[in-house]
N, C-alpha and C positions, 0 to 999 in steps of 0.2 A: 504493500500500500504506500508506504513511503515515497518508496522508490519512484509511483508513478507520479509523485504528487507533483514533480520539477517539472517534467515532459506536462504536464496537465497546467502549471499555473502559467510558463511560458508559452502556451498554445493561448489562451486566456489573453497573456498580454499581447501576441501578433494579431488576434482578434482585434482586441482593442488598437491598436494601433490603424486596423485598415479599415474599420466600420467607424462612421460620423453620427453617433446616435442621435445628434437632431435631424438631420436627413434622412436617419432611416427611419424615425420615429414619423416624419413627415409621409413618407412615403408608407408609413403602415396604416397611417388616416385614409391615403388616399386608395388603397387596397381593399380597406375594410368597406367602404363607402360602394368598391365595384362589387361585392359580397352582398352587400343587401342590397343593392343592387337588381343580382341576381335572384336571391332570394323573394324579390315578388317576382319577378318572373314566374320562376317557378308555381306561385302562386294563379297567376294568371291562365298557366298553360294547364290549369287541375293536373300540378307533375309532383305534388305533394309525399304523394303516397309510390311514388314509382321505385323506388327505390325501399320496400318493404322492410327490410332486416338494417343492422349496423353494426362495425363498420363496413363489409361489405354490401354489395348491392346483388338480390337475389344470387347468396353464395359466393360472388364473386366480386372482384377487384374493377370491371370493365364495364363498359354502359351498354355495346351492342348487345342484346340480347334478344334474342327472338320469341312471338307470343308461344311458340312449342317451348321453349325451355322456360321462360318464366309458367306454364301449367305444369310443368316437370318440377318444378321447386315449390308449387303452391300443393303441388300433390304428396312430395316428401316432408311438407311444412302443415299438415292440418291446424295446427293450435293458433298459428298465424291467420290474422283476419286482415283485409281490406275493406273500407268504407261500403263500396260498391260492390263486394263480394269476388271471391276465389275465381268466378269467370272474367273476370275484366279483365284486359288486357292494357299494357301503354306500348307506346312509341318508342323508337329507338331515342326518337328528339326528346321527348319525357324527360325517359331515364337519363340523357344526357346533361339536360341541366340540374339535376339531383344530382349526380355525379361529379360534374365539375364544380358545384357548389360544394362538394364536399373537398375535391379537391385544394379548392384553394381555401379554403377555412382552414379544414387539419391538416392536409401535407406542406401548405407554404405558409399562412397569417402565424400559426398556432407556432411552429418552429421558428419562425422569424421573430415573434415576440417573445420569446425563451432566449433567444440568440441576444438580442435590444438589452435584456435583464439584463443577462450575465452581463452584457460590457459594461452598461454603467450601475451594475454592484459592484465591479472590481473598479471603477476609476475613484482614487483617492481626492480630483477635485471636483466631482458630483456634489450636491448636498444630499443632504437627507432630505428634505421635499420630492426632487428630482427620482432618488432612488425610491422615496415608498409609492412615489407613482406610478414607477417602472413596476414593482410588484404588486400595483394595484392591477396593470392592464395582465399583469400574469395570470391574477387570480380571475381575475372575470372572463381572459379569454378560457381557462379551461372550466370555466363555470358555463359559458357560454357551449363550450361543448357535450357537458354535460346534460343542457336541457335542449340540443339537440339529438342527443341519446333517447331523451323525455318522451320528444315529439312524434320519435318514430315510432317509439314503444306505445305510444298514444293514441297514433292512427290519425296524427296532427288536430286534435280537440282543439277544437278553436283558440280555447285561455292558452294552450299549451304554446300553440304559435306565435297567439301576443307575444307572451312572455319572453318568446324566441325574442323577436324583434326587438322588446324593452333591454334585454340584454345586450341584444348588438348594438344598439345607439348609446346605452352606458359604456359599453365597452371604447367605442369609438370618442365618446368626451372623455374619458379616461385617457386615450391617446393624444387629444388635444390639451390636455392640462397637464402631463407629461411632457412635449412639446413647450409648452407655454415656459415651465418650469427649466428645462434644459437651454430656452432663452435666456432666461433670469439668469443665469449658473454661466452664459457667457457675458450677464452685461450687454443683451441683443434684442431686447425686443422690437418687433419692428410699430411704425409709427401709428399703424394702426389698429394697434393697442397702446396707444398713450395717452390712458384713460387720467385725468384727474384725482389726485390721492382724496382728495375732500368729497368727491362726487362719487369715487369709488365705496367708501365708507357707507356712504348714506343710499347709495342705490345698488348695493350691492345683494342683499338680503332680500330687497324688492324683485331683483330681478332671478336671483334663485326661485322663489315662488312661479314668476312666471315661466320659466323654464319649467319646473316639475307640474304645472299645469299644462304645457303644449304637448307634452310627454304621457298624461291622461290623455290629452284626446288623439294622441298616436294611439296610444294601447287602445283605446275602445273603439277607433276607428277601424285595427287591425283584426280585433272579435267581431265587429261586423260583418265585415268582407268571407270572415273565414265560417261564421255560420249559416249554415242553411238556411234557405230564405229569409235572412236579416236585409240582403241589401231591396228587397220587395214591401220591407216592413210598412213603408211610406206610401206605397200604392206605386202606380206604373201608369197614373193618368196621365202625366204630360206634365207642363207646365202651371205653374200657377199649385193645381189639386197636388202634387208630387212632390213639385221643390219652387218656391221655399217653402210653402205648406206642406205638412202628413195630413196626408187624406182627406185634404182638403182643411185640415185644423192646424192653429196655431201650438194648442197644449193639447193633443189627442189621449184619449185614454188609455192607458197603460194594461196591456190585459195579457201580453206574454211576455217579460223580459228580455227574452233572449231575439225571439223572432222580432221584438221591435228595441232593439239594442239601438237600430241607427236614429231615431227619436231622442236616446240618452245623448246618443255622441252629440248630435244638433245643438240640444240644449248643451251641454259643454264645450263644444266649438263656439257658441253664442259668446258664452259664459266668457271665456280666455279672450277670445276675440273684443269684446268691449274692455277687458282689463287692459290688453295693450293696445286699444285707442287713448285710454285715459291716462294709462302711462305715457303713450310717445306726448302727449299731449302737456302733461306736467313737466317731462324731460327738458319739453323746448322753454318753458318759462324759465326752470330749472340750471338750464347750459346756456344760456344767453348770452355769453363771454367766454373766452379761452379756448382755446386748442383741444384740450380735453372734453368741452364740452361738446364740440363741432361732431370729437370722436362717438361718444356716448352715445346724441342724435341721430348721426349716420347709424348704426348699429339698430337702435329700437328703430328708428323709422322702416330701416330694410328687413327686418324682420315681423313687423306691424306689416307691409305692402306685400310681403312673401305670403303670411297666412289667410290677407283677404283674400288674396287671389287664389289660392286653396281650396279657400269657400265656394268661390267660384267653381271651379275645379269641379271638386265636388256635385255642384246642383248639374255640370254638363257629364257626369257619370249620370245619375238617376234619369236626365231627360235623354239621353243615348239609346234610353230601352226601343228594342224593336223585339218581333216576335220571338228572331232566336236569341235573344239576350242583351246582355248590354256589352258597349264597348269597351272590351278589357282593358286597351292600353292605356286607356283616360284610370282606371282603376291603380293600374300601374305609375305612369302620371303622377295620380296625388297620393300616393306613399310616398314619393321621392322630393313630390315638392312640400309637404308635410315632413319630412326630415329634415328636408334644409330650412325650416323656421322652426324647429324645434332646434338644429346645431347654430344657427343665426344668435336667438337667444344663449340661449348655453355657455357659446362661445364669447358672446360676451359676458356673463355672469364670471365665467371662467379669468377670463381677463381681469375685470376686477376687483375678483378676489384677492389673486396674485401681485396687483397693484394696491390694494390695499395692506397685505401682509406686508408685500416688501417695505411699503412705508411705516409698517408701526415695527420692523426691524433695526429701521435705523435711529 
């Protein structure tokens, strides 16, 4: 053991020497981001379930698979269930974005951020911010794996998928505040995060809340979508009766939770949505002078303009309905544009913090 410990710590330091962990750290936001990415895809293309077992996919390592050999495995698998039953069949394209989604989560995100750790645990001019963030994104991504283990064990239950998703986007501010951190630790932040230390203080805490509110209506947006006739909850009349109206009502009555889940999300898109009018609103009285402030308002304004249009988003999913269904990729669409104003906020909350700490440091 000793003996390998030299060969092991000098491998560690050539490591460290030729990886820039703010660049890779950078570049693992931007990875993660193509992962969920994919993961509504997947969504969209009902390729949830194609990939039945884990970590393999029906037995195996590979995506082609043909509907003889996936009834070949549902036949040697009876205790194994599918939503839609043991005769369904998927696509070779299915199984491949199951596949590749798993790919690059566990063979490349999931090792690259194990790789990210070890270098700056071993660098002696890291802080301890920088490092317990690096073993923040450690823990969460293999937590993150874990409740993709969940999902499939699951049959993708609706809550289980949120949560998928709740994960991923913790994971990924995780990576940005990591990031952020590894700035700080050069003396680099760039200028647009040159948040005001006095404004950082007092609207710091504010803007946590709203962040952990866009992030509600991500998750029950994403139980929506994933439960059976939830996105029908509202009716399929058109305009007006459909959206912005459920069925024709403003407060409709509530008589199945789940099938009219997208009723709840409404009202809490509502709900979020007039919090950050009334904050970008205060902000501006608020930052009326300095540099800092300019920053703050850029921030909430583009994050405020990001989620109306969301909403928007939204109402032209519901009005999309035609006989054979609605249009996915508008579905697809406002998950993505629904993350980037839930990471708009965040990312500033995140900022700061950071700028707040560092001030009451010195």
């Amino acid at each position: 053991m000793v003996i390998l410990l030299g060969p092991i710590r000098r491998g560690v330091e050539r490591l460290s020497d030729a990886v820039n962990p703010k660049k890779a750290t950078a570049a693992l936001v931007i990875l993660t981001v193509i992962v969920i990415g994919i993961g509504g895809t997947i969504r969209i293309y009902d390729a949830g379930e194609s990939c039945p077992d884990w970590p393999t996919c029906f037995g195996t390592f590979g995506f082609d698979i043909s509907e003889d050999e996936q009834g070949e495995w549902w036949d040697a698998n009876p205790e194994e269930a599918d939503s839609r039953g043991s005769g369904h069949r998927y696509t070779s394209f299915q199984i491949f974005t199951e596949w590749f989604h798993r790919l690059l989560a566990g063979a490349i995100l999931g090792p690259l951020v194990i790789l990210n750790w070890i270098v700056i645990k071993s660098d002696d001019e890291k802080s301890a911010r920088s490092k317990g963030a690096a073993l923040a994104s450690l823990i969460l991504i293999l937590w993150q794996g874990a409740v993709g283990w969940l999902t499939v064990e699951l049959d993708n239950e609706h809550w289980s998928v949120a949560l998928h998703l709740g994960s991923a986007l913790a994971f990924m501010l995780c990576l940005v505040w990591l990031w952020m951190e590894l700035c700080k630790d050069d003396d680099e932040l760039p200028n647009w995060l040159a948040f005001d230390p006095l404004l950082a203080k007092k609207w710091g805490p504010i803007l946590g809340w709203m962040s952990l509110g866009t992030l509600i209506t991500l998750f029950s947006g994403a139980f929506v979508s994933t439960t059976p006739g939830a996105n029908y909850g509202c009716g399929i009349g058109g305009f007006s009766e459909s959206w912005p109206l459920c069925n024709g009502e403003i407060f409709p009555t509530i008589e199945d939770w789940e099938i009219q889940s997208q009723v709840i999300h409404r009202w809490l898109v509502g709900a979020i949505g007039a919090f950050l009018v009334s904050a970008s609103y205060m902000i501006q009285k608020d930052c009326a002078h300095g540099q800092g402030g300019t920053v703050l308002k850029t921030w909430i304004f583009t994050a405020t303009l990001i989620f109306i249009a969301n909403i928007a988003l939204g109402g032209f999913y519901i009005l999309s309905w035609e006989s054979d269904g609605f249009f996915e990729f508008l579905s697809l669409a406002h998950l993505m544009v629904a993350a980037a104003a839930f990471s708009t906020v965040a990312t500033a909350w995140l900022g700061l913090s950071v700028i707040a700490m560092r001030d009451s440091s010195h």
